[in-house]
N, C-alpha and C positions, 0 to 999 in steps of 0.2 A: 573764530579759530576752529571750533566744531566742523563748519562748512567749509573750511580748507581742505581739512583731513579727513573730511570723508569725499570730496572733488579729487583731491591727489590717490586715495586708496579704490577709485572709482576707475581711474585712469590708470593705475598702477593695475586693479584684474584686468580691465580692458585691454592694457597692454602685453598681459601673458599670456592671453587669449589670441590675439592677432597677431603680434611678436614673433617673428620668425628668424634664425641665422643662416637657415638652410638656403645650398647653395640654389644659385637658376635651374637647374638640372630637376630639381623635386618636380619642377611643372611637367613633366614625364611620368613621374608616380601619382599625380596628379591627374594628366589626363586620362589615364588607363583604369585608374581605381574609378573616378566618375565617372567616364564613359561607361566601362560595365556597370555599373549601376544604375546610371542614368539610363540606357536599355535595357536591363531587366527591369525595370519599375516600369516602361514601357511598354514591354510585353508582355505583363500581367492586365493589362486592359485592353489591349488587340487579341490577345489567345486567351480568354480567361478558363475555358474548357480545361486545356492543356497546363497552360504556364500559372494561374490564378486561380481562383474559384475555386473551381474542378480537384488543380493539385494538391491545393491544400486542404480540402475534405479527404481527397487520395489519403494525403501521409497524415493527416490525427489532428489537424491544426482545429483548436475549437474555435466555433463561428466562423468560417471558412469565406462565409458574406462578407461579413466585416473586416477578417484581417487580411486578408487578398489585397482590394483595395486601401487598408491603412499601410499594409508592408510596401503595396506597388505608390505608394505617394510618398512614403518615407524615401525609398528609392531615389525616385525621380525627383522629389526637393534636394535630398540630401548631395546626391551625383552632380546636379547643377550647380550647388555652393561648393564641392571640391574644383569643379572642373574652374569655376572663378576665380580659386582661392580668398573665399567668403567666408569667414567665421571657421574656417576650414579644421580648427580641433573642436571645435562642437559640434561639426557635420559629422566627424569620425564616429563620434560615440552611438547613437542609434545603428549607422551602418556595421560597427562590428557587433550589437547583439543582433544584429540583421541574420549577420554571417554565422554567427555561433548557434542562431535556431537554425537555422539550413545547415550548418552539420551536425548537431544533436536531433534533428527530425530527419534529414535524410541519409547521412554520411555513416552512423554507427549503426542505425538498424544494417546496414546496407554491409557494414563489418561485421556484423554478429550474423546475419544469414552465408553472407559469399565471400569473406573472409578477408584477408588483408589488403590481397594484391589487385582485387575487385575493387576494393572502397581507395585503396592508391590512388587509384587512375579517376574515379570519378572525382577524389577530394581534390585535386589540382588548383582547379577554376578555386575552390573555396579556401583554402590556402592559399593562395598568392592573393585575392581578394582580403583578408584575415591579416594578413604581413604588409601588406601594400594601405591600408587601412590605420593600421597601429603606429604605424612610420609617419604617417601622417598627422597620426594625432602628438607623437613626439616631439615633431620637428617642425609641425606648420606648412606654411601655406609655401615661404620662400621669396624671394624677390618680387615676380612677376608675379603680382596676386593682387586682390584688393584688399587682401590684408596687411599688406605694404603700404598700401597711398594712405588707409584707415592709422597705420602707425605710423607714418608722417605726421598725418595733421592733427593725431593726441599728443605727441611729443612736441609740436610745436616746426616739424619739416627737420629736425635731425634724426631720422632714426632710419 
């Protein structure tokens, strides 16, 4: 009886994990959230001068060696499980503290030097990335995911 109930409460988190209502349409906040992501994680190991390494000794990021390349891999795994719709509310969570150090390291200094309408224009990209992110983690993956065919075949092909 034990190994029922924890097989059914196994399948029941799995299932709110991949579980989606969201309509076909999210595969659009989908692509766009992973996609940016999935190339910035990319271009922290083709520019690491500029975009990697380099930037983040720039702005104060301690160990700069090591987190350049753990932020650009976080990136790039996590960009490719949204763009699948793979596990796609546990790929949200590392991606939005992704986005929250990149606007507490780059976005407010950047307000407290050149003031509102300055940091406006550059927080854009990190806000819609931030919002596009969070929606995702709300509402999942959607239809067209493989978090759909995953919650088929835990339900048994109703779901």
């Amino acid at each position: 009886m034990t190994s029922v109930h924890t097989d059914r409460s196994s399948v029941s988190i799995l299932g709110r994990i991949v579980g989606s209502t969201a309509p076909s349409s999210v595969l659009l906040i989908r692509l766009i959230t992973g996609g940016v992501f999935l190339s910035e994680g990319i271009q922290k190991f083709l520019f690491p001068a500029a975009l990697g390494v380099g930037r983040f000794a720039k702005i104060g990021i301690p160990s700069p060696e090591v987190m350049a390349p753990f932020v650009g891999s976080v990136e790039i795994a996590c960009g490719l499980l949204l763009l699948l719709g793979l596990v796609t509310r546990l790929a949200a969570i590392p991606l939005v503290i992704d986005i929250l150090v990149a606007i507490a390291s780059t976005k407010v200094p950047m307000l407290l030097k050149s003031g509102f309408w300055t940091m406006a224009h550059e927080v854009r990209v990190d806000y819609s990335m931030i919002l596009g992110t969070l929606f995702l983690a709300i509402v999942g993956s959607g239809p067209i995911s493989f978090d759909r065919w995953i919650s088929r075949k835990v339900s048994g092909g109703s779901a």
